[in-house]
N, C-alpha and C positions, 0 to 999 in steps of 0.2 A: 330530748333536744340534742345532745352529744350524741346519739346514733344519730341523727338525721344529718349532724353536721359531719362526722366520721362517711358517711356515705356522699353525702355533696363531695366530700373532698377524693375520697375513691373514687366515682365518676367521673370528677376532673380530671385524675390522674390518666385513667381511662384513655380519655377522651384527648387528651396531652398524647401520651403513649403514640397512639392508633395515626393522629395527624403527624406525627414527628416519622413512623414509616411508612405512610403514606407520599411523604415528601423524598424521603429517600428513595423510596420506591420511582419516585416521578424523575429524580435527577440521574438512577444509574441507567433508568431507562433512554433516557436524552443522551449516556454519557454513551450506551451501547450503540444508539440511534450513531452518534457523531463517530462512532467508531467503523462503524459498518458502508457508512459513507465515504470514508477517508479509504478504508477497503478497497473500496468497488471500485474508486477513482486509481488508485495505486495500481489497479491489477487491469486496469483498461489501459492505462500508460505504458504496464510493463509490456501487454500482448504487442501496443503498438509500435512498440521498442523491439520488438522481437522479431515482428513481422518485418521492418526495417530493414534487421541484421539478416534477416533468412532470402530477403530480395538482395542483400548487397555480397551474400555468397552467393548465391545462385550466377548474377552478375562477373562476379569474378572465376566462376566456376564455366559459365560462358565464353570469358575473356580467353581463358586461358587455354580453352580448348579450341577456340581459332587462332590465338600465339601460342604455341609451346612455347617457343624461345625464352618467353618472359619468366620460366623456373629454371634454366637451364641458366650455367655460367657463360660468361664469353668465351670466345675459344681463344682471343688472343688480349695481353691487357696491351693496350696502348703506350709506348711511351713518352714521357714526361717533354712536353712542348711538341708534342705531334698533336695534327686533329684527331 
């Protein structure tokens, strides 16, 4: 009767054990899941951010090769209460 009951309780241990990583098992995978999603979004924002920047040189890289002027200094400064 004490092995039978020695082994019931081993079993349960068991059986305890297996469901407890089993659970873990289910939550890192959720936690990876939630990771890899926040990833994807992050790195589609960044390209869209990038693609942004890379049209707003391009743009200026435009601008400014139909103005020089606009990297060059004045030639003369104005002065003070003149137009």
């Amino acid at each position: 009767m004490v092995g039978l009951f020695i082994a019931g309780f081993a079993g349960a241990m068991l059986v305890l054990c297996t469901a407890d990583r089993v659970l873990k098992a289910r939550v890192r995978a959720r936690r990876l899941r939630t990771m890899s999603d926040r990833l994807a979004t992050a790195t589609a924002t960044a390209d869209v951010q990038q693609e942004r920047r890379q049209v707003a040189a391009q743009a200026s890289v435009a601008l400014t090769s139909i103005l020089p002027a606009i990297e060059r200094p004045p030639l003369t400064v104005p002065a003070a209460g003149q137009p």
